[in-house]
C-alpha positions in Angstrom: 0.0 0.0 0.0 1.3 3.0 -0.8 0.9 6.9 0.1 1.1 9.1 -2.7 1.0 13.0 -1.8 0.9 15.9 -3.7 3.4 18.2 -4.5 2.8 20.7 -2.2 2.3 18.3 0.4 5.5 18.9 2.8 4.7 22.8 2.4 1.0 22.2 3.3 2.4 19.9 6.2 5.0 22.6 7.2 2.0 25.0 7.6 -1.0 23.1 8.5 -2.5 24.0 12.1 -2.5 21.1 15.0 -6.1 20.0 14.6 -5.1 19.1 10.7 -2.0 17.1 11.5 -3.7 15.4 14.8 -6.4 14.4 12.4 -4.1 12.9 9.6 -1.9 10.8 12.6 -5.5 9.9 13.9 -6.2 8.4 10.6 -3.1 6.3 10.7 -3.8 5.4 13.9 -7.0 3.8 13.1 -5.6 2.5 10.0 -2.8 0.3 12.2 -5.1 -0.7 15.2 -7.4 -2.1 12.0 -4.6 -3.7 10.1 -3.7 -4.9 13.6 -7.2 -7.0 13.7 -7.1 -8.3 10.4 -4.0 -9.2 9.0 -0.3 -7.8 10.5 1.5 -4.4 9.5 5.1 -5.9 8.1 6.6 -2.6 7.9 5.9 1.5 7.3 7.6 4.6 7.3 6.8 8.0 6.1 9.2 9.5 3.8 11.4 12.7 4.2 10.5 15.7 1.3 11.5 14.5 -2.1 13.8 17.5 -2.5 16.4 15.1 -0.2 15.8 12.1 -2.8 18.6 11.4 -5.4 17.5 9.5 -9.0 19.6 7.1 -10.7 18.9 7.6 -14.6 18.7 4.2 -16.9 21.7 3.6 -18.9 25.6 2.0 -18.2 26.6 5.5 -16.7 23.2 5.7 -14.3 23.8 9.2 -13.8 23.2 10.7 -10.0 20.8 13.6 -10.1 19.3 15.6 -7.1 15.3 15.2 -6.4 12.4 13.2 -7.6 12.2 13.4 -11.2 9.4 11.1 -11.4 6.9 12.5 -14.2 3.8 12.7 -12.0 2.3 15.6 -10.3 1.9 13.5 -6.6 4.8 11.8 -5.1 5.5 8.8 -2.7 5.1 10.1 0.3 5.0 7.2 2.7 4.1 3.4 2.9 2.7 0.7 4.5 3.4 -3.4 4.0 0.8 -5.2 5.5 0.2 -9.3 5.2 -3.8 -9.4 5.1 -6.0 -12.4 3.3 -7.0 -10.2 -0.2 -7.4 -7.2 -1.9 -10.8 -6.7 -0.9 -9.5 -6.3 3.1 -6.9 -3.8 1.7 -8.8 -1.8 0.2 -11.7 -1.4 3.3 -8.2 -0.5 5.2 -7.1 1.9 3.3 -10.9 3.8 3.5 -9.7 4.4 7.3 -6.5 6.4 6.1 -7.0 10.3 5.7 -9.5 11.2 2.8 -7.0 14.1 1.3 -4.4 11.6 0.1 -4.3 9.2 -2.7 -4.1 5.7 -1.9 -1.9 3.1 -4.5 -2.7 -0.6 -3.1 -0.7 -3.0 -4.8 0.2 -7.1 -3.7 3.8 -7.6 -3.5 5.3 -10.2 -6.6 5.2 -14.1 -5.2 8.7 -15.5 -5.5 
């Protein structure tokens, strides 16, 4: 499952007022005690602003460049891997996660 943000996400977060942010870590609060009852959170993290990410570009050279220059207009803004039965339990999770962000639920390759 995983967190996509827009962005202006971090500069929204930087200046969002308490009640906001208390509601968004509410969200994943309810999101985990849920996961927590149905399946197992395997792991999660939030990420740091993509300015801080580095790129490698395809090719023999895989050139090094500074920031996220995905062509999207949201970014990865955090994850979650959870072990639950089916995609239909996912999904009903990821309902409990803040309404403002976009949600990407994907099952992990078997192998």
């Amino acid at each position: 499952m995983i967190q996509l943000v827009e962005a202006d996400h971090y500069t929204k977060w930087n200046s969002a007022e308490p009640e906001e942010r208390e509601r968004l870590f509410a969200s994943l609060k309810a999101f985990a005690a849920a996961v927590r009852e149905r399946g197992e959170v395997v792991a999660g993290e939030g990420l740091a602003d993509p300015s801080t990410a580095r790129t490698l570009q395809p090719g023999p050279e895989r050139a090094v460049t500074e920031g996220p220059y995905a062509e999207t207009v949201e970014q990865l803004g955090g994850f979650y891997v959870i072990d639950v039965p089916d995609m239909d339990t996912a999904v009903d999770l990821a309902h409990l996660l803040a309404d403002h962000i976009t949600v990407e639920i994907r099952p992990t390759t078997e192998g």
